[in-house]
C-alpha distance (Angstrom), angle and dihedral (degrees) to the residues before:
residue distance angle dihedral
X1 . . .
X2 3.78 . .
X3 4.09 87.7 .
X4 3.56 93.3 55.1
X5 3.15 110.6 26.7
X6 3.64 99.0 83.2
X7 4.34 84.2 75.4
X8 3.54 89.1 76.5
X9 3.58 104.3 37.0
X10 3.97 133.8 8.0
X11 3.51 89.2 -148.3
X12 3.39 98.0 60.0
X13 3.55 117.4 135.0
X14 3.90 88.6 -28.1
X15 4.12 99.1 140.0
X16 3.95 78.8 64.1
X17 3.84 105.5 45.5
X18 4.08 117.6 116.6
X19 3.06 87.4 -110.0
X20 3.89 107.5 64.5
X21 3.88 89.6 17.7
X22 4.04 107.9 58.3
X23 3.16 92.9 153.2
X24 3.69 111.1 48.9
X25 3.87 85.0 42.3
X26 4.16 87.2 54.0
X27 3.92 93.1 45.5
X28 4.15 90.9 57.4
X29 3.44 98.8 30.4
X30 4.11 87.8 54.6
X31 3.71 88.7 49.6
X32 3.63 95.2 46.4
X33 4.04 87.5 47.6
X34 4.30 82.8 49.0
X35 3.86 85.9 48.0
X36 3.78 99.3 43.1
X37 3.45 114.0 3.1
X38 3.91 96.5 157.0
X39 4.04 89.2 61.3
X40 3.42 86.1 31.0
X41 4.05 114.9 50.6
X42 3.21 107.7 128.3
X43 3.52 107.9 23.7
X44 3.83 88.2 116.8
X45 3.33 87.5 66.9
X46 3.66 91.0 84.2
X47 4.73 109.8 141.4
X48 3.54 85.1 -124.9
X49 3.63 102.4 58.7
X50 3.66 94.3 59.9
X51 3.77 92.3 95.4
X52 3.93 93.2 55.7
X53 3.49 106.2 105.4
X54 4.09 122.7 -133.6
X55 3.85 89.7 -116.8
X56 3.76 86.2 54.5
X57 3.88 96.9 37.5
X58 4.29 89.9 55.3
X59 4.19 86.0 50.4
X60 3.83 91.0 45.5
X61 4.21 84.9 43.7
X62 3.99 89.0 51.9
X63 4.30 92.7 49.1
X64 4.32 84.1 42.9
X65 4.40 84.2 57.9
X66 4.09 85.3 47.8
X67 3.79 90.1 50.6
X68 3.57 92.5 46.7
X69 3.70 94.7 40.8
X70 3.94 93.1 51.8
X71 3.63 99.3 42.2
X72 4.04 92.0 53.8
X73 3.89 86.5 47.9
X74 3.58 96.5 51.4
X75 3.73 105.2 31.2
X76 3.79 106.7 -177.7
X77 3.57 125.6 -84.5
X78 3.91 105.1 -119.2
């Protein structure tokens, strides 16, 4: 969706892309490093990131554990 969408409309999604969103894009790629970190190791890596400070990265770390936390507490009701 987020790959493709941009052939429809430029817009698409943009508020959310790494891009304009470092921090969002830190937050869930920290908790999918957390999650999966073999498959996963350098996915923090990402260009944009760069600018994220370490004082920012450790808060954005602490709201990844919450994610994580709440997500395997309230697995979804399927």
């Amino acid at each position: 969706m987020w790959r493709y969408g941009r052939l429809f409309d430029d817009a698409f999604m943009s508020p959310l892309r790494t891009r304009t969103c470092p921090a969002l894009t830190y937050t869930l790629a920290s908790a999918l490093k957390k999650v999966a970190s073999e498959s996963n190791e350098r996915i923090l890596d990402i260009v944009q990131l760069g600018d994220v400070s370490e004082e920012k990265r450790r808060s954005l770390d602490v709201v990844a554990e919450k994610i994580i936390t709440t997500v395997r507490c309230h697995p979804p009701q399927c």
